[in-house]
C-alpha positions in Angstrom: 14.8 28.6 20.3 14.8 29.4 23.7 16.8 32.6 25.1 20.2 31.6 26.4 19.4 33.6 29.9 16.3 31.5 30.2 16.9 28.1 32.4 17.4 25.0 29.8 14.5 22.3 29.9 16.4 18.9 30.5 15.2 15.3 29.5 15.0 12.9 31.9 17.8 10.3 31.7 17.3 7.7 29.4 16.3 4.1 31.2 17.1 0.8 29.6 14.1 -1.5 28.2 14.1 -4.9 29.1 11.9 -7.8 27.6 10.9 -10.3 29.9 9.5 -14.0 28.8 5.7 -14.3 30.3 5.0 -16.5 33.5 1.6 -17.4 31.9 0.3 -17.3 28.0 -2.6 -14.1 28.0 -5.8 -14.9 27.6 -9.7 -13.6 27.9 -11.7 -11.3 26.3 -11.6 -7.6 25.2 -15.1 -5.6 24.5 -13.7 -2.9 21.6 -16.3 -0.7 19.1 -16.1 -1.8 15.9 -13.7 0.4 13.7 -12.0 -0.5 10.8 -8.2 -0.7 11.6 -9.4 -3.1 14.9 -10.8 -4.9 12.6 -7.5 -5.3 10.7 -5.5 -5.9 14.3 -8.4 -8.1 15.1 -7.7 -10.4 12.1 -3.9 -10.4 12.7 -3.6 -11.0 16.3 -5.8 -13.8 15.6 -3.7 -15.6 13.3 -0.6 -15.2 15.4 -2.0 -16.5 18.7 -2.1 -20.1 19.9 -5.5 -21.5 19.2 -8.6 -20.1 18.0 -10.0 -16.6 18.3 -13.4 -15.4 18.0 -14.0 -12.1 16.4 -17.2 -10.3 16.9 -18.2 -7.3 15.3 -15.8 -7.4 12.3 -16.4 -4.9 9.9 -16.6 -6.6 6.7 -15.2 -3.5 4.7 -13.0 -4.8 1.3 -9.8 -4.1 2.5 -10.5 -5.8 6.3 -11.7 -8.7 3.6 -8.9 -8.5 1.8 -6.9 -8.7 4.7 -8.6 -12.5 6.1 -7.7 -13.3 2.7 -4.5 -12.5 2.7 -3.9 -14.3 6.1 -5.8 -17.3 4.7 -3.0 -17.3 1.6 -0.1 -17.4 4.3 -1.9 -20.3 6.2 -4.0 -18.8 8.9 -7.3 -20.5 9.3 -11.3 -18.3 9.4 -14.0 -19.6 9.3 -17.5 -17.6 9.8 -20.4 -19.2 11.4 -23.6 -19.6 9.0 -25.1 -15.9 10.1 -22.2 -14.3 8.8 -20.8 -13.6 12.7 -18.5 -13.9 14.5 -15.4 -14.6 12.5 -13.2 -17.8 14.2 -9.2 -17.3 13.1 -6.7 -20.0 14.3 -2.6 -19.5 13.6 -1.1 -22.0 10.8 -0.4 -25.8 11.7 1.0 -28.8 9.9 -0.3 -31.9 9.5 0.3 -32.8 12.9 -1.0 -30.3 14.3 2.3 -28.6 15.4 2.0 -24.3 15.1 3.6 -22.8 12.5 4.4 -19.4 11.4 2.8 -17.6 9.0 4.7 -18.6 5.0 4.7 -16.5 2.2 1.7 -17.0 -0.2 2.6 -19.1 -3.4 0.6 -16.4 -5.3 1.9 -13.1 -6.5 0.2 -10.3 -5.8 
């Protein structure tokens, strides 16, 4: 506690947060070192965004595996390439084509 003669730190004032819908959808690439819980993020973000995503550099650790399985079970697409890398992750679709969210698995866990 700080002495009551002393001058009182104060906190800024708090400021409201605002969301804002994106002019453009984001795209390009991002170099990151390979590490275990980017490869987890890697895996996820891929399975959310529109289209397909490359993944280079996944660490193939059982949980990060257990994860692309996990995403494969509620509908995300991977596919790996023949040498084992890079990893290609693509969000759910129906028939049709259309994007879909992620469902819950039909197995239990």
């Amino acid at each position: 506690m700080l002495h009551p003669d002393m001058p009182q730190p104060s906190s800024p004032a708090p400021v409201a947060l605002t969301a804002t819908r994106p002019i453009a959808p984001l795209a390009g690439k991002v170099a990151v070192p390979g590490d275990k819980s980017i490869s987890h993020r890697a895996l996820m973000f891929g399975a959310l965004a529109v289209g397909c995503t490359e993944i280079t550099g996944l660490l193939e650790g059982e949980d990060v595996l257990a994860t692309a399985a996990a995403l494969r079970a509620m509908g995300a697409g991977s596919e790996q390439t023949a040498d084992g890398n890079p990893l290609d992750m693509t969000a759910p679709s129906d028939e049709g084509g259309a994007r879909n969210k992620l469902r819950r698995p039909s197995t239990s866990c």
